[in-house]
Each structure stands twice: as structure tokens, then as C-alpha cells.
C-alpha positions as CSV (number, residue, x, y, z in Angstrom):
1,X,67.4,130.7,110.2
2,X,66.6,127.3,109.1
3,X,67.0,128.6,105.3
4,X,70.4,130.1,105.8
5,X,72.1,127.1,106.9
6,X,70.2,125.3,104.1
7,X,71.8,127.8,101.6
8,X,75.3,127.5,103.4
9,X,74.8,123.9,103.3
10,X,73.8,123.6,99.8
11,X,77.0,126.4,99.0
12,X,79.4,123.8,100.4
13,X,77.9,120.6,98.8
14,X,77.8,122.9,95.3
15,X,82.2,123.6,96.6
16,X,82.7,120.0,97.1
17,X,81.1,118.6,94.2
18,X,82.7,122.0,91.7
19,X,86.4,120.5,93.5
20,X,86.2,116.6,93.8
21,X,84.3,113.7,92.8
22,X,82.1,111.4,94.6
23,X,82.9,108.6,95.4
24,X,86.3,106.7,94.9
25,X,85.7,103.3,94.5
26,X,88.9,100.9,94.8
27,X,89.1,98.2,91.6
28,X,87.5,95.0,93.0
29,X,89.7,93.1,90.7
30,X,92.9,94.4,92.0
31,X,94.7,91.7,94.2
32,X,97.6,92.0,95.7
33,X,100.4,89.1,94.7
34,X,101.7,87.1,97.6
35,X,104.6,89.3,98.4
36,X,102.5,92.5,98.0
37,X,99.9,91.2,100.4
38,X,102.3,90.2,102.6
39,X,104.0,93.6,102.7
40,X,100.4,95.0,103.1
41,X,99.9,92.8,106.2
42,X,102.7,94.3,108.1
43,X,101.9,97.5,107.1
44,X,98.5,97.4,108.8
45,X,100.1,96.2,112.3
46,X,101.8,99.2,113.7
47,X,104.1,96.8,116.1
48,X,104.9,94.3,113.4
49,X,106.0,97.1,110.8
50,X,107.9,98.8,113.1
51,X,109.8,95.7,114.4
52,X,110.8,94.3,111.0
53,X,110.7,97.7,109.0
54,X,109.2,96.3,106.1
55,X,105.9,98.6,105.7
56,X,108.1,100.5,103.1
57,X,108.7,97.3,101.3
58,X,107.4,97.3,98.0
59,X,107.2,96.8,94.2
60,X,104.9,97.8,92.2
61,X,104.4,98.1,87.9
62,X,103.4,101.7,86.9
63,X,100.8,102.0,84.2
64,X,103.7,103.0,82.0
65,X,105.5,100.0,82.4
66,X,108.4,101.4,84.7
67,X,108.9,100.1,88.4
68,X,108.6,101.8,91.6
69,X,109.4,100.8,94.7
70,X,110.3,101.7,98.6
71,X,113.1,103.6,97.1
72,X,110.4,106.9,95.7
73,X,110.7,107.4,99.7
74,X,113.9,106.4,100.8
75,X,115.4,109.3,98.2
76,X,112.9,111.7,98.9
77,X,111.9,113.8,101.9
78,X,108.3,114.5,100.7
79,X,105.9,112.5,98.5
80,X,102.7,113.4,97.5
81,X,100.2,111.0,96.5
82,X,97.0,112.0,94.6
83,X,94.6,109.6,94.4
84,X,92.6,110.0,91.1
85,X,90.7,108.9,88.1
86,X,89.9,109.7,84.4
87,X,86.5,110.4,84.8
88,X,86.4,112.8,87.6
89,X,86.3,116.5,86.3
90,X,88.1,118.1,88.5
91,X,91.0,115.2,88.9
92,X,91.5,115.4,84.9
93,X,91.7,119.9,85.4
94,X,94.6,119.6,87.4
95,X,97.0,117.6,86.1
96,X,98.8,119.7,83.9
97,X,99.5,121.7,87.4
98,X,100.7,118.5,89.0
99,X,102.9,117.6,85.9
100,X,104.6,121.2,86.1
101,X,104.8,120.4,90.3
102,X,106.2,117.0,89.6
103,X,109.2,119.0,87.2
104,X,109.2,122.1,89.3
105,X,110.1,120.3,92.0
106,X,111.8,117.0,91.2
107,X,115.8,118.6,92.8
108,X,114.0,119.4,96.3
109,X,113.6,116.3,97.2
110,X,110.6,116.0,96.1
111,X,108.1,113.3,94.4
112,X,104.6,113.0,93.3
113,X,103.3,109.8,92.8
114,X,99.1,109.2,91.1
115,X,97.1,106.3,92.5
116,X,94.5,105.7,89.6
117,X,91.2,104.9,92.1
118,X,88.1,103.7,90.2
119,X,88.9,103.3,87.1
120,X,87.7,100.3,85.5
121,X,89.5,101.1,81.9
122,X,93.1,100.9,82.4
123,X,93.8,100.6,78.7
124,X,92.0,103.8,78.3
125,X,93.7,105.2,81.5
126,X,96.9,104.3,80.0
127,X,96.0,105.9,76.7
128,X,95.4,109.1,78.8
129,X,98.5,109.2,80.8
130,X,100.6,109.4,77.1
131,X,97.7,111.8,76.0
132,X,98.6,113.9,78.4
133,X,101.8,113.6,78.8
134,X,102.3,112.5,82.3
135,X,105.4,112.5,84.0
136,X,105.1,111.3,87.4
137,X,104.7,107.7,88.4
138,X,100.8,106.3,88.4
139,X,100.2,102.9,90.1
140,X,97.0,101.4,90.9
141,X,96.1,101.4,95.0
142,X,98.4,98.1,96.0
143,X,100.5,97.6,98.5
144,X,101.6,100.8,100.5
145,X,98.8,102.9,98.4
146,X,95.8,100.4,99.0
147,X,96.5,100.9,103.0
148,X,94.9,104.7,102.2
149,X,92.1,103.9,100.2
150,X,89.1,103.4,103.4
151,X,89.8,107.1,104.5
152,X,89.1,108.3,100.9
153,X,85.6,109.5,100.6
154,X,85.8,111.8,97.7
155,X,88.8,112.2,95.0
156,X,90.9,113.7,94.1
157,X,92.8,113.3,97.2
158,X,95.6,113.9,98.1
159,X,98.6,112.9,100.9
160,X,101.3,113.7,101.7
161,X,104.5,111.4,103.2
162,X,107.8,111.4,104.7
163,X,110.6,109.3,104.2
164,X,109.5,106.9,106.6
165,X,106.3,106.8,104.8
166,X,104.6,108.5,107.7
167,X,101.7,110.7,107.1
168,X,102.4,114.6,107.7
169,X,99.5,117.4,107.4
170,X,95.9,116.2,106.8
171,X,94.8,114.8,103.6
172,X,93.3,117.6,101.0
173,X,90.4,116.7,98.6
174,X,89.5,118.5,95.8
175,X,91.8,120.3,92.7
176,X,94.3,122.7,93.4
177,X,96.3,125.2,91.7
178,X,99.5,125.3,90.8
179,X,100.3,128.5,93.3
180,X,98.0,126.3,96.0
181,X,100.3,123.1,95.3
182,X,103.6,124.9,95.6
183,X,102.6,126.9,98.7
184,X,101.5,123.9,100.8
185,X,104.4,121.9,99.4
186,X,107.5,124.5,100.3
187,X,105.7,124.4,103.8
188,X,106.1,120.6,104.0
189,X,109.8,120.4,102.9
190,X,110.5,123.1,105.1
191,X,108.7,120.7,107.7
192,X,110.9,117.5,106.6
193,X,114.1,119.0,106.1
């Protein structure tokens, strides 16, 4: 008896470590500016956030130069962030899936955002994202992303998010498919709408 659950337990470590990478270390050099850290502050006090409605408040400078704000929620009814990095396996094998998501899905109200976790080469991160032709918006975890990082324990992960900026459905680590992605997500909007 004690050998099977050894084998089953060694079958899901195998699962985990064939879907996700282990673990996802935050940048200790990323620090929030003043305003960011502030906005960061009232997101992590429930009471203050929703008295003064700024948890949403943000602006952050993709790793393509462009800028993203509390507006990629505001316009959207879902947004899925994946929190990744360049060198986890299976976080690299699904992003020509999420790029085709991203397009797919863009006039449903829809967004995907990346959260590059990890990486300590962000020239060579940005190199990748015009490698491989990514679409969607990738920030590093500040402001309204770095609030997620502690529950992370293995990336990819991924989370999903309402307009508000509320968290809907449980957070999913590991790679998915394209057909996996576009089931869970038509459930969600259905969800939001």
C-alpha cells in the first residue's frame, strides 16, 4: 500500500514538474515608485480600497515600451493574467496559444495581460517578447500584479479578474492548450457578462 501512494505521489510531482516550474521568484530589485507603492498600500487594506476606490489605480511601463493602466479592467469584463518567465519550459510552450487567445478573443471583452516573474534578464526578456512575437501586454509584478505574487508557488500561473479587479475562479498552474484556455475562458465571460 505504502508503494502505491509513493508511485501516485511520484506521478503527480512528475505532472507538476512536465506543466510548471518551480519556483517563481519576484525580482528583488523591483521597487515600486512612490505613487505605485502607494496605490499598492491601498490595495492590501480591503476597507481603505474600497472607501477610496483606488486599488485599480495604476500605471505601469510594459517591457515593450507602451503603458498600461487601471483602464485594461475598466474596458474589459475578464482579464487573465499569466504570471511567467523565459526560462521555465513549459511557460515558453504556451505562448503561441496565449498569443492566438489574446487575438481570438480581444472583441469579447476580453484581455490577457503576462507578468514576467523571475527573470533576472529583462533585456533578454525583451528580446524574446519581439522573438516571439508577443502581442499582449507584459509588465513586471508592480503595483496591482505584485499584490499576487505570495500565493504563487509554481509558474506559470495564471488568474483570472473582473472589472473590478476581483478575483473569479481559482488560480490555475501549469500550461494549457489552446482548446483548455478557450473552454475555461467562454465559461468566465459567460460568468461576467
Amino acid at each position: 500500500m505504502k508503494k502505491i501512494a509513493l508511485m501516485i505521489s511520484g506521478i503527480l510531482a512528475a505532472a507538476l514538474l512536465l506543466s510548471a516550474c518551480v519556483p517563481a521568484p519576484v525580482q528583488a530589485e523591483t521597487t515600486p515608485v512612490p505613487e505605485v507603492a502607494a496605490a499598492t498600500e491601498a490595495a492590501t487594506e480591503p476597507d481603505a480600497a474600497e472607501e477610496t476606490g483606488d486599488a485599480l489605480e495604476f500605471s505601469l511601463t510594459t517591457l515593450t515600451g507602451d503603458t498600461l493602466d487601471q483602464t485594461v479592467f475598466t474596458e474589459n469584463k475578464l482579464i487573465m493574467v499569466n504570471y511567467w518567465a523565459t526560462w521555465c519550459g513549459p511557460c515558453v510552450s504556451e505562448i503561441p496559444d496565449l498569443i492566438k487567445i489574446s487575438e481570438d478573443y480581444a472583441d469579447k471583452g476580453f484581455v490577457l495581460i503576462g507578468v514576467l516573474t523571475g527573470d533576472d534578464d529583462i533585456d533578454g526578456a525583451k528580446s524574446f517578447i519581439a522573438d516571439q512575437g508577443v502581442s499582449y501586454p507584459v509588465v513586471l509584478p508592480e503595483a496591482f500584479f505584485l499584490n499576487h505574487v505570495d500565493s504563487i508557488y509554481a509558474i506559470p500561473t495564471t488568474m483570472f479578474f473582473n472589472a473590478e479587479g476581483e478575483q473569479i475562479n481559482a488560480a490555475v498552474v501549469g500550461a494549457k492548450s489552446y482548446e483548455d484556455w478557450a473552454g475555461l475562458i467562454d465559461l468566465l465571460l459567460g460568468q461576467v457578462s
